[in-house]
Structure formats: C-alpha cells, structure tokens
mmCIF file of the N, C-alpha and C atoms, coordinates in Angstrom:
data_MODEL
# 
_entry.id   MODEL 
# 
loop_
_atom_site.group_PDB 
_atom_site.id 
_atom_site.type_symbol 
_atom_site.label_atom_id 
_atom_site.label_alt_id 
_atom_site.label_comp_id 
_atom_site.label_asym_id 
_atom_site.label_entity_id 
_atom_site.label_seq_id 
_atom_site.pdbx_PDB_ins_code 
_atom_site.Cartn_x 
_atom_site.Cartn_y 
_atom_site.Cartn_z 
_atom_site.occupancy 
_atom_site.B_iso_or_equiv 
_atom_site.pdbx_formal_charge 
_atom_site.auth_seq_id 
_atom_site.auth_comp_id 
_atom_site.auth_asym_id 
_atom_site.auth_atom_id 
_atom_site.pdbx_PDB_model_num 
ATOM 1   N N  . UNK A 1 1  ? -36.693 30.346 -7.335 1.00 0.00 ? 1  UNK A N  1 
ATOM 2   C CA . UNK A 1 1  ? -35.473 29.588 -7.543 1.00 0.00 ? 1  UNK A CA 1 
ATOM 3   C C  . UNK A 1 1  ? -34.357 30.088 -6.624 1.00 0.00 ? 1  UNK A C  1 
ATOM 4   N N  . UNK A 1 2  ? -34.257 31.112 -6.294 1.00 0.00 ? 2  UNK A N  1 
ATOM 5   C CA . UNK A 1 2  ? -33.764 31.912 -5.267 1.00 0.00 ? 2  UNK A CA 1 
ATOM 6   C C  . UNK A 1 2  ? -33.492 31.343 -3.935 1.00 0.00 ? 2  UNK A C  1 
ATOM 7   N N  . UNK A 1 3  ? -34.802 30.833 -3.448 1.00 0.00 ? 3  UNK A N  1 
ATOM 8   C CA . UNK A 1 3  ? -34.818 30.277 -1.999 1.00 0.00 ? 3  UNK A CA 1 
ATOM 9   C C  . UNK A 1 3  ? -34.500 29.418 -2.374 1.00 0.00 ? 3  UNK A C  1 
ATOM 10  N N  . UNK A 1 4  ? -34.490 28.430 -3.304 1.00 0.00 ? 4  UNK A N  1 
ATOM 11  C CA . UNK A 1 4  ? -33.772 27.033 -3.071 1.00 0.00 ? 4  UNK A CA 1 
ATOM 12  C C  . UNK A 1 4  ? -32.227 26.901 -3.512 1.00 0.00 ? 4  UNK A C  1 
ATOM 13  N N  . UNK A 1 5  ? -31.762 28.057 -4.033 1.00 0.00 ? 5  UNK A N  1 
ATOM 14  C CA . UNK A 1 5  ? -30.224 28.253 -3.653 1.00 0.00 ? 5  UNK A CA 1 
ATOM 15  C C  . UNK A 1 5  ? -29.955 28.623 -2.383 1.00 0.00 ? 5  UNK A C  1 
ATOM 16  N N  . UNK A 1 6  ? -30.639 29.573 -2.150 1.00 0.00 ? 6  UNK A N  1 
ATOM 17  C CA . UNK A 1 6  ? -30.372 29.526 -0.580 1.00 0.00 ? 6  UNK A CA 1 
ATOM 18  C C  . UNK A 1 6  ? -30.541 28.769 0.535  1.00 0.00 ? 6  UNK A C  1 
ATOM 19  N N  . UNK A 1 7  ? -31.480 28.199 -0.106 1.00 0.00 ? 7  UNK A N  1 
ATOM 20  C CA . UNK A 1 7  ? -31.734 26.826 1.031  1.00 0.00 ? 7  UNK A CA 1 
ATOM 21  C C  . UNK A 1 7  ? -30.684 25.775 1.295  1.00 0.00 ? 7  UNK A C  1 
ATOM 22  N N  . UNK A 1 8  ? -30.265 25.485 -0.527 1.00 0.00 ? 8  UNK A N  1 
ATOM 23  C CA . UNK A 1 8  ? -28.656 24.396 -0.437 1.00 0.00 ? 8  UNK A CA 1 
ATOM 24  C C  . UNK A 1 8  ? -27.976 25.178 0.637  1.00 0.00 ? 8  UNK A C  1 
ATOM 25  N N  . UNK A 1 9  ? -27.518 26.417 -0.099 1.00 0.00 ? 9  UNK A N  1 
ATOM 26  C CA . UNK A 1 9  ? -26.236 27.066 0.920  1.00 0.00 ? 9  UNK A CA 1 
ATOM 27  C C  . UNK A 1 9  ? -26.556 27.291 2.218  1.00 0.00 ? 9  UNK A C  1 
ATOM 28  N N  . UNK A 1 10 ? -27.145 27.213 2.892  1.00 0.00 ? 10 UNK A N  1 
ATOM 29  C CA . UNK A 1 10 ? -27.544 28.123 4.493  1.00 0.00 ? 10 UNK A CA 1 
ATOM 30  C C  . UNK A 1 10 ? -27.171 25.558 4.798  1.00 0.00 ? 10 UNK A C  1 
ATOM 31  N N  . UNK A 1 11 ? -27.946 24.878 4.216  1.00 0.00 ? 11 UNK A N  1 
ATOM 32  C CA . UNK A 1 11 ? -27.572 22.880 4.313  1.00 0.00 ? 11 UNK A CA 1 
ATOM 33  C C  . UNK A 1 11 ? -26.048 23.180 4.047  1.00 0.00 ? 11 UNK A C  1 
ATOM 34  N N  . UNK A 1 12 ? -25.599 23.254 3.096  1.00 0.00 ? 12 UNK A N  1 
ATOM 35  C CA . UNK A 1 12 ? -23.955 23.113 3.115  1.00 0.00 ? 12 UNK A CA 1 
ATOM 36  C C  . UNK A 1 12 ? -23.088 23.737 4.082  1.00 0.00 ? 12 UNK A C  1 
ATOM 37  N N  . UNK A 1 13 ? -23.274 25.078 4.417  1.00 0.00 ? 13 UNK A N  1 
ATOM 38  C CA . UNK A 1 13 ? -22.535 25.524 5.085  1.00 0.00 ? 13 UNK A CA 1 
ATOM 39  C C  . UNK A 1 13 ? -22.229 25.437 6.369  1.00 0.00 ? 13 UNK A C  1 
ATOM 40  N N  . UNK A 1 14 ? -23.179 24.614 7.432  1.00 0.00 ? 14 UNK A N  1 
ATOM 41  C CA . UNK A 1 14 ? -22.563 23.789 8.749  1.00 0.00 ? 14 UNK A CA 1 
ATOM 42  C C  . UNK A 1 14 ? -21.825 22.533 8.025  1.00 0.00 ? 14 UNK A C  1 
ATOM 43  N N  . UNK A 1 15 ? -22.008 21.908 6.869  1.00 0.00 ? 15 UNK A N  1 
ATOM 44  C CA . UNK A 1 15 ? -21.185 20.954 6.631  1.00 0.00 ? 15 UNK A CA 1 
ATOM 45  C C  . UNK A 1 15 ? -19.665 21.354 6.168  1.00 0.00 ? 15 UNK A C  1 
ATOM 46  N N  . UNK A 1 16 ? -19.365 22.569 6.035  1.00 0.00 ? 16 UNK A N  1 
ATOM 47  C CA . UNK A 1 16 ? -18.274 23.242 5.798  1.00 0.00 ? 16 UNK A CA 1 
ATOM 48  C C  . UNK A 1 16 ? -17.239 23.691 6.593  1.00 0.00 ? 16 UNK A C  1 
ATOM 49  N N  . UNK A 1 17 ? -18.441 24.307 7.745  1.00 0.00 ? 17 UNK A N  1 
ATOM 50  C CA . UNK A 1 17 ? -17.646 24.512 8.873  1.00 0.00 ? 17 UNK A CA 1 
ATOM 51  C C  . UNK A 1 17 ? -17.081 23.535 9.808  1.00 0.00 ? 17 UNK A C  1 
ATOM 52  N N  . UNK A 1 18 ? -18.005 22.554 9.786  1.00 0.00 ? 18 UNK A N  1 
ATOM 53  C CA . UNK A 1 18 ? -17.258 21.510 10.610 1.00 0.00 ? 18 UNK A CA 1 
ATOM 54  C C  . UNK A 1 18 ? -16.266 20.760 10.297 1.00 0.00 ? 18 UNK A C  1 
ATOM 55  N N  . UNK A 1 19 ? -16.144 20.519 8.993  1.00 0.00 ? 19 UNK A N  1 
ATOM 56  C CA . UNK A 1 19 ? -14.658 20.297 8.067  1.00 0.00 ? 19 UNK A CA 1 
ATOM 57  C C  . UNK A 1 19 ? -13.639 21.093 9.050  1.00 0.00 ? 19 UNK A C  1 
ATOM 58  N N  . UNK A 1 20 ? -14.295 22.312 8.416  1.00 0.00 ? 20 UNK A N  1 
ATOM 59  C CA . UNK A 1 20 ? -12.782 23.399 8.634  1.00 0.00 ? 20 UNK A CA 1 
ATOM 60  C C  . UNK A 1 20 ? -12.155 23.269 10.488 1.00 0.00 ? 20 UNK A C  1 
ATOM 61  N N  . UNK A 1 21 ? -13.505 23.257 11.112 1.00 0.00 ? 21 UNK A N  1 
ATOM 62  C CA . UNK A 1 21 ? -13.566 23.038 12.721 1.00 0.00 ? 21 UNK A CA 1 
ATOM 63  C C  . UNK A 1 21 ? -12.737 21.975 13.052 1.00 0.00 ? 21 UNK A C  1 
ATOM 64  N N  . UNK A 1 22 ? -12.888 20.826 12.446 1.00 0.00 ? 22 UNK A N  1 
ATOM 65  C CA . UNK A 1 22 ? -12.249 19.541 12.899 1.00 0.00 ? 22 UNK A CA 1 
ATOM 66  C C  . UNK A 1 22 ? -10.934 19.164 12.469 1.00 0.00 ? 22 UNK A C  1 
ATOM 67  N N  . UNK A 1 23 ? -10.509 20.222 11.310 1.00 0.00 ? 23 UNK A N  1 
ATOM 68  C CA . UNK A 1 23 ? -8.950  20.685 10.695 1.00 0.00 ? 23 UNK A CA 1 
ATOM 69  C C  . UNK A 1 23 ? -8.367  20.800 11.636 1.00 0.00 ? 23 UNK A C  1 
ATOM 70  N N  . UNK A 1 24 ? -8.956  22.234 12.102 1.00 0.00 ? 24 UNK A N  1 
ATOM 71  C CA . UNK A 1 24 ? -8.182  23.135 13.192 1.00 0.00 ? 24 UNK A CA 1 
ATOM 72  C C  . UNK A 1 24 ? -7.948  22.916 14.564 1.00 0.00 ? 24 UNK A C  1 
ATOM 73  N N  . UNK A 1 25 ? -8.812  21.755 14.864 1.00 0.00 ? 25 UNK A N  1 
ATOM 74  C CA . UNK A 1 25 ? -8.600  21.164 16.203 1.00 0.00 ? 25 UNK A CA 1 
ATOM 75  C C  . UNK A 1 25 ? -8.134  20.233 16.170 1.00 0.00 ? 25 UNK A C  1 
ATOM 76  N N  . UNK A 1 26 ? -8.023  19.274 14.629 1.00 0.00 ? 26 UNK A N  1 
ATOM 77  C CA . UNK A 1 26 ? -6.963  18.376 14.725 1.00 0.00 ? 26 UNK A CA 1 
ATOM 78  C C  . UNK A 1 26 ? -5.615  18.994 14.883 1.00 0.00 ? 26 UNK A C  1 
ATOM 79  N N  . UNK A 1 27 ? -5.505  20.346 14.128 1.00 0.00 ? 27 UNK A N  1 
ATOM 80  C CA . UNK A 1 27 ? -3.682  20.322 14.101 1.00 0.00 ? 27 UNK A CA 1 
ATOM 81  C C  . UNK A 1 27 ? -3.562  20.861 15.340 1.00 0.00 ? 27 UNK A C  1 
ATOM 82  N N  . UNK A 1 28 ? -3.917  21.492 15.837 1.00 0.00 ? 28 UNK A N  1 
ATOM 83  C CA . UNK A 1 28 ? -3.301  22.013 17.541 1.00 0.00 ? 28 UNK A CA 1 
ATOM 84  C C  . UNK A 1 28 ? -3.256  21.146 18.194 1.00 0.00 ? 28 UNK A C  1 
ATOM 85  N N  . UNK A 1 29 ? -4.022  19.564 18.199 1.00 0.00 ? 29 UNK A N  1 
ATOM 86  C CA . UNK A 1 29 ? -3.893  18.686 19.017 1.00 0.00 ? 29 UNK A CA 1 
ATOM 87  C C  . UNK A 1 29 ? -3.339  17.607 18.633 1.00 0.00 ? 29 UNK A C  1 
ATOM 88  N N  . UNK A 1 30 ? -2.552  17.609 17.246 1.00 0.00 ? 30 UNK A N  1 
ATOM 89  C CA . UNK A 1 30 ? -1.374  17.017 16.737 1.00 0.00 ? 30 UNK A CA 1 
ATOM 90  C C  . UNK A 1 30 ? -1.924  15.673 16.398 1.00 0.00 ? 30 UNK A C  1 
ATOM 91  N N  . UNK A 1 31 ? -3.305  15.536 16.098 1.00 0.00 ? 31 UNK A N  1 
ATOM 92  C CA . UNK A 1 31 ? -4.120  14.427 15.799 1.00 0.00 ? 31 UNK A CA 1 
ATOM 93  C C  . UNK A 1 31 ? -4.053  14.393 14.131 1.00 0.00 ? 31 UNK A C  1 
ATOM 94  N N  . UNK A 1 32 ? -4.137  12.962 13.785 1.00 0.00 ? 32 UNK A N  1 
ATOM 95  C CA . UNK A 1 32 ? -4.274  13.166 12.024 1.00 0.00 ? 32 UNK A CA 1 
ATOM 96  C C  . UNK A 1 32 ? -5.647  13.283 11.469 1.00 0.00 ? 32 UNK A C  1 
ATOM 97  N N  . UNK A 1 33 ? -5.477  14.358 10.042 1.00 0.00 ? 33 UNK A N  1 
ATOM 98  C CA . UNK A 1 33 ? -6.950  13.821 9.974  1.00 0.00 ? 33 UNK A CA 1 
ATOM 99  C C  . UNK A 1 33 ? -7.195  12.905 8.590  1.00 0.00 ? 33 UNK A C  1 
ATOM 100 N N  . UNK A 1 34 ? -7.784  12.301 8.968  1.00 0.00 ? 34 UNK A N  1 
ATOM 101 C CA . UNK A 1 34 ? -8.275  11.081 7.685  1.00 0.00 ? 34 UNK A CA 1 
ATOM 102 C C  . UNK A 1 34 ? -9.563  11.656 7.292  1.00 0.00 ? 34 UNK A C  1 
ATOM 103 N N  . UNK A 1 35 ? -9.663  11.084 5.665  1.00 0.00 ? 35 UNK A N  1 
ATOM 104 C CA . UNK A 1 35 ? -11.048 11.545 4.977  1.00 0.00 ? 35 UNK A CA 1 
ATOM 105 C C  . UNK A 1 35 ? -11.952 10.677 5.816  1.00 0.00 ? 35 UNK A C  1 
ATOM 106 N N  . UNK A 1 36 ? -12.062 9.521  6.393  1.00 0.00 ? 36 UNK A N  1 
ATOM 107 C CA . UNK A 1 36 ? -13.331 9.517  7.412  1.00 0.00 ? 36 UNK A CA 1 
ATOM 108 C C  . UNK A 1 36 ? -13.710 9.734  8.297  1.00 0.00 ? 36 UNK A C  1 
ATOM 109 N N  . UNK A 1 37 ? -12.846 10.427 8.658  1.00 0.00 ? 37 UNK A N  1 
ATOM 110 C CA . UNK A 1 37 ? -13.294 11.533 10.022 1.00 0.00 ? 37 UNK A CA 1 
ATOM 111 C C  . UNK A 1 37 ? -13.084 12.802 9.243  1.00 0.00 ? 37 UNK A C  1 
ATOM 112 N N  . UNK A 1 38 ? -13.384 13.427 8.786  1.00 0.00 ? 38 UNK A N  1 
ATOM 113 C CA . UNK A 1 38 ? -13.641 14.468 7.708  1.00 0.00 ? 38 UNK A CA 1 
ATOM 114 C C  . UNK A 1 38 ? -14.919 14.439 7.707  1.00 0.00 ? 38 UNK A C  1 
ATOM 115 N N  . UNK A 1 39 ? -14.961 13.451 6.455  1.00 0.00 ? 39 UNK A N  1 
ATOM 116 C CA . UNK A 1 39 ? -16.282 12.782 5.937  1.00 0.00 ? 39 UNK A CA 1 
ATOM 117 C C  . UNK A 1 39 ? -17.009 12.871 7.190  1.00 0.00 ? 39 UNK A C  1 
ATOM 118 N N  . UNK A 1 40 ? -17.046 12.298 8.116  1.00 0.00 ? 40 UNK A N  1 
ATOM 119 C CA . UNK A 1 40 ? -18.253 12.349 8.942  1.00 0.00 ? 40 UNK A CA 1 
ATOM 120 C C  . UNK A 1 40 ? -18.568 13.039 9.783  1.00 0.00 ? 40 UNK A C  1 
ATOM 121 N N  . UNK A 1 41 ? -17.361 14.510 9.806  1.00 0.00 ? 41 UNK A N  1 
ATOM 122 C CA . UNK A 1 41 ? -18.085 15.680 9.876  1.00 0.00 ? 41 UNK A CA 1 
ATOM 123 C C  . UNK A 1 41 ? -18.801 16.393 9.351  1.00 0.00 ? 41 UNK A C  1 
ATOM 124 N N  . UNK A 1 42 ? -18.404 16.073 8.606  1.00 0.00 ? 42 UNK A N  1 
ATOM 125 C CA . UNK A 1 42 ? -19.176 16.796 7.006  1.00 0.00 ? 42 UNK A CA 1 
ATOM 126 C C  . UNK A 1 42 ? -20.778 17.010 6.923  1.00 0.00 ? 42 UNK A C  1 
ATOM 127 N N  . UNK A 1 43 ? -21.143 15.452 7.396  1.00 0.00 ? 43 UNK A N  1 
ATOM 128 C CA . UNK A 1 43 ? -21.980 14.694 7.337  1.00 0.00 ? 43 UNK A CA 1 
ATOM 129 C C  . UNK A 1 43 ? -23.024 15.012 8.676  1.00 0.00 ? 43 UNK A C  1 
ATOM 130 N N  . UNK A 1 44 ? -22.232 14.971 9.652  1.00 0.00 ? 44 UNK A N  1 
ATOM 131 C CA . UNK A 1 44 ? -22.714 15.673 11.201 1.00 0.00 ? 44 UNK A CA 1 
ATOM 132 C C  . UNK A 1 44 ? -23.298 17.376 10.913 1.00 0.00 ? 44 UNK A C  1 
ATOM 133 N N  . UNK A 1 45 ? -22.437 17.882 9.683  1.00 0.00 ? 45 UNK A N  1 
ATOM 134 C CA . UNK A 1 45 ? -22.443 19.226 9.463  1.00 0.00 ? 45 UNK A CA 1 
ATOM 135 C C  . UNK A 1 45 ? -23.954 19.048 8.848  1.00 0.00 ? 45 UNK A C  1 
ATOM 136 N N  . UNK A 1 46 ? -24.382 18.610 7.999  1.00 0.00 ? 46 UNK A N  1 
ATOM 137 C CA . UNK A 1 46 ? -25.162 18.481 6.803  1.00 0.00 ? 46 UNK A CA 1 
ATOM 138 C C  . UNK A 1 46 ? -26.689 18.628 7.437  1.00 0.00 ? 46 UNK A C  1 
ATOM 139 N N  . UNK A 1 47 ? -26.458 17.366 8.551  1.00 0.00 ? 47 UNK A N  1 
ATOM 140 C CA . UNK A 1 47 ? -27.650 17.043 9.177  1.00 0.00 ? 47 UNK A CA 1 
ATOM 141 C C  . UNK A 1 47 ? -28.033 18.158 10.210 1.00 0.00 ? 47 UNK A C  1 
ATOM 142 N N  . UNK A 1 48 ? -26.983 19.119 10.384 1.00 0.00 ? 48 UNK A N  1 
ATOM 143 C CA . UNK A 1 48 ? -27.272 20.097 11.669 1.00 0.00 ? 48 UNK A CA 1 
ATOM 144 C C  . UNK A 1 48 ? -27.706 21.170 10.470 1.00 0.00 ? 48 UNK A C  1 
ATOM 145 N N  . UNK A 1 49 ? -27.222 20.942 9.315  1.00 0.00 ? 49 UNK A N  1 
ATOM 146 C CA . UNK A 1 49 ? -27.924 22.258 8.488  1.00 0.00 ? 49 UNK A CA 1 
ATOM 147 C C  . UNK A 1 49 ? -29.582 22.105 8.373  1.00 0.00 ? 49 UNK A C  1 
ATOM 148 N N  . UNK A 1 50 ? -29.416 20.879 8.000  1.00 0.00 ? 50 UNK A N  1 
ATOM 149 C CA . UNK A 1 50 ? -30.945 20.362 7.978  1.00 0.00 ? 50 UNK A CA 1 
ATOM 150 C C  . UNK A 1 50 ? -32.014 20.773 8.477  1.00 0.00 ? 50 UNK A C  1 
ATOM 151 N N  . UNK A 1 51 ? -31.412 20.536 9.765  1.00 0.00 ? 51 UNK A N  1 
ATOM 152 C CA . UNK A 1 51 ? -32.454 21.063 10.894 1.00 0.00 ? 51 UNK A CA 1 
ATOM 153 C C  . UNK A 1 51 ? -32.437 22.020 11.381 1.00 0.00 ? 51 UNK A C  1 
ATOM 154 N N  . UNK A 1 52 ? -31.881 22.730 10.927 1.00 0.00 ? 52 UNK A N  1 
ATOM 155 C CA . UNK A 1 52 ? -31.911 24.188 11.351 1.00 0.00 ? 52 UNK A CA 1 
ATOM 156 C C  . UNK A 1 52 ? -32.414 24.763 10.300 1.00 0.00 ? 52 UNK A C  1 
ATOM 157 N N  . UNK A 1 53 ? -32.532 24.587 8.773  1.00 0.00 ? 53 UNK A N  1 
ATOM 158 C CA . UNK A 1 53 ? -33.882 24.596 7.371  1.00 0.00 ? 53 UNK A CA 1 
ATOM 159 C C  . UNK A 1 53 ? -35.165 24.590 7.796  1.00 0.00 ? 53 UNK A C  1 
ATOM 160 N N  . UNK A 1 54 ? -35.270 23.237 8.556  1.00 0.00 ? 54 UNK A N  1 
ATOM 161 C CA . UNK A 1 54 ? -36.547 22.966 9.139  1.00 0.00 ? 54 UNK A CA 1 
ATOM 162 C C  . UNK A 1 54 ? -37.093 23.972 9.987  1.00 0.00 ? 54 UNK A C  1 
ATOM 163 N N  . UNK A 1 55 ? -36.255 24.114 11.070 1.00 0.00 ? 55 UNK A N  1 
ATOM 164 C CA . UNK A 1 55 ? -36.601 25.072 12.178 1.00 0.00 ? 55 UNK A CA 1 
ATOM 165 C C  . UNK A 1 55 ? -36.804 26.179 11.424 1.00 0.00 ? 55 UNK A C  1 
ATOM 166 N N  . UNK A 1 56 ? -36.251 26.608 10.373 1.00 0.00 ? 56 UNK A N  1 
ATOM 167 C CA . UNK A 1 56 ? -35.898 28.323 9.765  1.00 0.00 ? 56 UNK A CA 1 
ATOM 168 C C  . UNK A 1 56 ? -37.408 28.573 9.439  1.00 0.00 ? 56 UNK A C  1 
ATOM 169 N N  . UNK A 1 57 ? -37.872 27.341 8.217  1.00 0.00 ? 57 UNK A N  1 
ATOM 170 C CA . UNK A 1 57 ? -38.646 26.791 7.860  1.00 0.00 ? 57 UNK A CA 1 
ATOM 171 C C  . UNK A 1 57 ? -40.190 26.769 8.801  1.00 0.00 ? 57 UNK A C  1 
ATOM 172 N N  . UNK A 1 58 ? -40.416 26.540 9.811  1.00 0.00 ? 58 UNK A N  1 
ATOM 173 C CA . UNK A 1 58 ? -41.412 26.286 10.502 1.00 0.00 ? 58 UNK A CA 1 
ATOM 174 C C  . UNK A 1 58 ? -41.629 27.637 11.450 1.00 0.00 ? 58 UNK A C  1 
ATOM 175 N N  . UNK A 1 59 ? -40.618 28.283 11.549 1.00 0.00 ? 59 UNK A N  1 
ATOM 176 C CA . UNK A 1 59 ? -40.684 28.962 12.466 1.00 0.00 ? 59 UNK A CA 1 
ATOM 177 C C  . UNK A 1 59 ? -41.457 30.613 11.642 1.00 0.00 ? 59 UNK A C  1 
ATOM 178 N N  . UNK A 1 60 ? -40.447 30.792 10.461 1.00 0.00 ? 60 UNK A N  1 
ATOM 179 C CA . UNK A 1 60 ? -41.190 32.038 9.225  1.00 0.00 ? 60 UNK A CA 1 
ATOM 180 C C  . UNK A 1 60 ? -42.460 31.206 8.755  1.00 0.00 ? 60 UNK A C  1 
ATOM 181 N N  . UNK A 1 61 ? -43.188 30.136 8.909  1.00 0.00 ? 61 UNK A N  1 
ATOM 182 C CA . UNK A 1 61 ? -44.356 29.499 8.065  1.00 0.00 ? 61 UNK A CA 1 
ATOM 183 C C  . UNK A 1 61 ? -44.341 29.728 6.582  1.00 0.00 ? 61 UNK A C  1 
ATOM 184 N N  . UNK A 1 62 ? -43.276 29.308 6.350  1.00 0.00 ? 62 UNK A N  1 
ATOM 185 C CA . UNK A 1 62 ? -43.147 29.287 4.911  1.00 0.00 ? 62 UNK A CA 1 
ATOM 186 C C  . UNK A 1 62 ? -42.104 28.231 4.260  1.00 0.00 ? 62 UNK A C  1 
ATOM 187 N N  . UNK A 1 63 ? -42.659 28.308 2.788  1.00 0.00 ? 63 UNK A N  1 
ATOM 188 C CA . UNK A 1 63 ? -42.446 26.879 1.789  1.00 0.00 ? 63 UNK A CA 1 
ATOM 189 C C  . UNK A 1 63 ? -40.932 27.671 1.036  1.00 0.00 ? 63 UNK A C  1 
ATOM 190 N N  . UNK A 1 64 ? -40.028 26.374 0.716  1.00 0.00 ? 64 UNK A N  1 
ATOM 191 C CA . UNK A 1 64 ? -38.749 26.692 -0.207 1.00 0.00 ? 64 UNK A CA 1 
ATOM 192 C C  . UNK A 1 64 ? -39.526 27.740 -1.594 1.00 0.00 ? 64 UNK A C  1 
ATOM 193 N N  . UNK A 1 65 ? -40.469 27.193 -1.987 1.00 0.00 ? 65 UNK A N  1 
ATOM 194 C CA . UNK A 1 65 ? -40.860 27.872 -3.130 1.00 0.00 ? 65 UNK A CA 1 
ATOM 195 C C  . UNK A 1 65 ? -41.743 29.391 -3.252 1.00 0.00 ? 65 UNK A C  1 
ATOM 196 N N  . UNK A 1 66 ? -41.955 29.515 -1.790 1.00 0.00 ? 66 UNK A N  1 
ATOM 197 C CA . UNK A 1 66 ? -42.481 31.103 -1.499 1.00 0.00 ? 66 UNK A CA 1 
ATOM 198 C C  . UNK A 1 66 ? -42.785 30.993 0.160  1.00 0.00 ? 66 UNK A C  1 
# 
C-alpha cells in the first residue's frame, strides 16, 4: 500500500510544480493567471508525472504492488 502512495505522490507532484512554475513566471512577466491556464498546467504536470511512473516503472522491472 506503500508504493501506491508513493506512486500518487512522485503523479502529483510535476502537477504541482508546474502550477507553482507558471505562477512565478506569470508574475515577473506581468501576465494574468486564470484557472485555465493553471488548470492546464496542472494537467501538462500530471501527464509528465505519468510518464515518468512508467519509465520509473519499466526501468526497476517492477509492479505498484511489489
């Protein structure tokens, strides 16, 4: 049960950062940010976690559950 908390968190957390990423480069560049451009970093984030699960995933030859 372990690895599949860790599995969410290692998926969420590029979707986190790119939030925070696209904050911080909105305000220095005096751009607004709207929840759908948020949102679809978020989302950009999610899918880069994904695949980098996969890769984590394929690369140790091993399953979420052992």
């Amino acid at each position: 049960m372990k690895r599949i908390w860790l599995s969410i968190c290692y998926v969420l957390a590029p979707g986190f950062g790119m939030i925070l990423a696209h904050i911080t480069i909105s305000f220095f560049n005096g751009a607004d940010v709207t929840r759908q451009n948020t949102f679809k970093f978020f989302v950009y984030g999610i899918i880069a976690g994904i695949i980098l699960l996969i890769l984590r995933l394929l690369i140790k030859g091993k399953t979420l559950e052992g």
